[in-house]
C-alpha positions as CSV (number, residue, x, y, z in Angstrom):
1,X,106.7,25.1,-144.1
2,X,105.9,22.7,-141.6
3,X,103.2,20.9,-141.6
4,X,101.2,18.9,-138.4
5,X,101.1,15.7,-139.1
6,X,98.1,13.2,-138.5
7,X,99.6,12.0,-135.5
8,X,99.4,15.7,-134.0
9,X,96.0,16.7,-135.1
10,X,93.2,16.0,-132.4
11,X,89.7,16.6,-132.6
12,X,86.7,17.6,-130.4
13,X,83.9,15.3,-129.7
14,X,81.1,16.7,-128.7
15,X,78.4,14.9,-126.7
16,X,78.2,13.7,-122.5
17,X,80.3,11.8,-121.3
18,X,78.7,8.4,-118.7
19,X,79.7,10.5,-115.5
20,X,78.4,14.0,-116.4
21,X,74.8,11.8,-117.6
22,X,75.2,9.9,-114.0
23,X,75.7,13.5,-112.3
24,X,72.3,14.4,-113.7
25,X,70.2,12.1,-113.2
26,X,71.4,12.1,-109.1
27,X,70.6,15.5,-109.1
28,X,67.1,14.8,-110.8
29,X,66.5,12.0,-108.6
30,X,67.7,14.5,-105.4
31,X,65.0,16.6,-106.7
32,X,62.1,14.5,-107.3
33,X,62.2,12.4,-104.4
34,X,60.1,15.0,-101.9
35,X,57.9,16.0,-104.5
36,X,56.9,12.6,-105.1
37,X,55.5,13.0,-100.7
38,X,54.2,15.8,-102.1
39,X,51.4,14.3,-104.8
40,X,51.4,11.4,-101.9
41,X,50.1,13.8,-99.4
42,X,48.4,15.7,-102.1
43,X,46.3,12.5,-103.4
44,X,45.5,11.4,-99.6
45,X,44.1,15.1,-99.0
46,X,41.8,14.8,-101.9
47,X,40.5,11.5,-101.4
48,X,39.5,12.7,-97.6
49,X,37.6,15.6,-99.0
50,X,35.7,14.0,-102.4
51,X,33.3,12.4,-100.1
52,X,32.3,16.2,-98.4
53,X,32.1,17.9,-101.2
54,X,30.1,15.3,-103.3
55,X,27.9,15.4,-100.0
56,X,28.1,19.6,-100.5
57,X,26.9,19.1,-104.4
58,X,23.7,17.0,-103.6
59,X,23.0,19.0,-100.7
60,X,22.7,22.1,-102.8
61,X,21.3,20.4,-105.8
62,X,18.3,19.2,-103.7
63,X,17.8,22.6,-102.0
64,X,17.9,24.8,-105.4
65,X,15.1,22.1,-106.6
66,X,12.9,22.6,-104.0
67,X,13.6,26.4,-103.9
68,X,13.0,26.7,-107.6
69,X,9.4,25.2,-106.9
70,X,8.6,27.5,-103.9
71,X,10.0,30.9,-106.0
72,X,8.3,29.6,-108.7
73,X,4.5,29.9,-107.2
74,X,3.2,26.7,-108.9
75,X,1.5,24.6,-106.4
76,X,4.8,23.1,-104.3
77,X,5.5,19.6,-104.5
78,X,5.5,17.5,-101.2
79,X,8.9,16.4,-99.9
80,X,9.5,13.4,-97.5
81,X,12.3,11.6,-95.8
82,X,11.8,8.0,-96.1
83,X,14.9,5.4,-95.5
84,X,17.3,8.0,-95.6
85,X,16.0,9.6,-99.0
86,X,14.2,12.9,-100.0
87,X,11.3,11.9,-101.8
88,X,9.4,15.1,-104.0
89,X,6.3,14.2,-104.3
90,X,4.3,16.4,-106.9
91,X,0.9,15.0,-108.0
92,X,1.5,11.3,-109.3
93,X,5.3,12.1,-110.4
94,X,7.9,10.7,-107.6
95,X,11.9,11.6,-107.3
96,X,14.3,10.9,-104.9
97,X,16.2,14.3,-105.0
98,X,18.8,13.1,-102.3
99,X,19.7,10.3,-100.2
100,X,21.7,9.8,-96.9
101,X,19.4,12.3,-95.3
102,X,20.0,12.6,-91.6
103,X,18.1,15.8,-91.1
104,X,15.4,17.6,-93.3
105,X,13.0,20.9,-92.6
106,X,10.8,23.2,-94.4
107,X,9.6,26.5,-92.2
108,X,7.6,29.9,-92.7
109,X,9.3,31.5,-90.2
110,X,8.1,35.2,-91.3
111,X,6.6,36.9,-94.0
112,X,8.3,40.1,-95.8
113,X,6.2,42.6,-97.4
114,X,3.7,40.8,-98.1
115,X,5.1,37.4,-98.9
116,X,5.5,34.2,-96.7
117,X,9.0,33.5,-96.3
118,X,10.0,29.5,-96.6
119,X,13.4,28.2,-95.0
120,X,14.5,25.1,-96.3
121,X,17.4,22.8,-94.5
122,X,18.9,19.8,-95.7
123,X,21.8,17.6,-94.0
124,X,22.6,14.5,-95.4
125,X,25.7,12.1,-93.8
126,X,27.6,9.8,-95.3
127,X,31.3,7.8,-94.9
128,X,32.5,10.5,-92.0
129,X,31.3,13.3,-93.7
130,X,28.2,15.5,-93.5
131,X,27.0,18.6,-95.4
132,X,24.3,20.9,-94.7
133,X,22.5,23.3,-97.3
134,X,19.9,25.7,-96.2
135,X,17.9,28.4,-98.3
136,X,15.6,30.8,-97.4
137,X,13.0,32.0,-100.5
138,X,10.0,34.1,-101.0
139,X,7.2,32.4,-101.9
140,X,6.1,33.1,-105.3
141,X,9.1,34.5,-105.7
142,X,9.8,38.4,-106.6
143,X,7.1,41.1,-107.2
């Protein structure tokens, strides 16, 4: 019987070799490259938009308030623009409920079965960007 001898037996190594580990990461690179201009272009969009929406939140937060307190039929608190802020005035108790107001407006412009309709606008301005909420509630709300 003849046997192999060491000098004819080979083995397999397993593991990657230095040009199959180069290969992939060229390819990776190849591939991440635009979608790094993506979140770039992504991250530019988003700063260019915070300050509009943040603008849209306080808007609405301020319009809700005061439409809360005209639905609600308690007596309505007073509401001022002074140095760019809405000031809600309701007996000695003062807030600011928004500030870079460029345009504020409270109107009855018709009543509805009964019921004196109030329209309430907001617009407030800041860093480019503007935002404009307006409700439209019954007064005393539903009955």
């Amino acid at each position: 019987m003849n046997r192999p001898s060491a000098a004819h037996i080979t083995t397999r190594q397993s593991g990657v070799s230095l040009v199959e580990l180069l290969l992939a990461l060229a390819i990776t690179a190849m591939v991440m490259v635009p979608m790094l201009g993506l979140l770039r272009t992504t991250g530019a969009a988003s700063s260019q938009v915070k300050p509009r929406v943040d603008l849209e939140r306080d808007a609405d937060f301020a319009v809700q308030r005061m439409a809360a307190q005209v639905r609600g039929g308690a007596p309505v608190s007073n509401y001022s623009v002074n140095g760019g802020k809405l000031i809600e005035t309701n007996g000695t108790a003062v807030s600011t409920l928004a500030e870079s107001v460029t345009a504020f407006s409270q109107a009855m412009p018709a009543s509805a079965a009964g019921q004196q309709l109030v329209q309430l606008s907001l617009t407030l301005a800041r860093d480019g960007a503007s935002a404009t909420a307006v409700a439209t509630v019954r007064a005393g709300g539903a009955r």
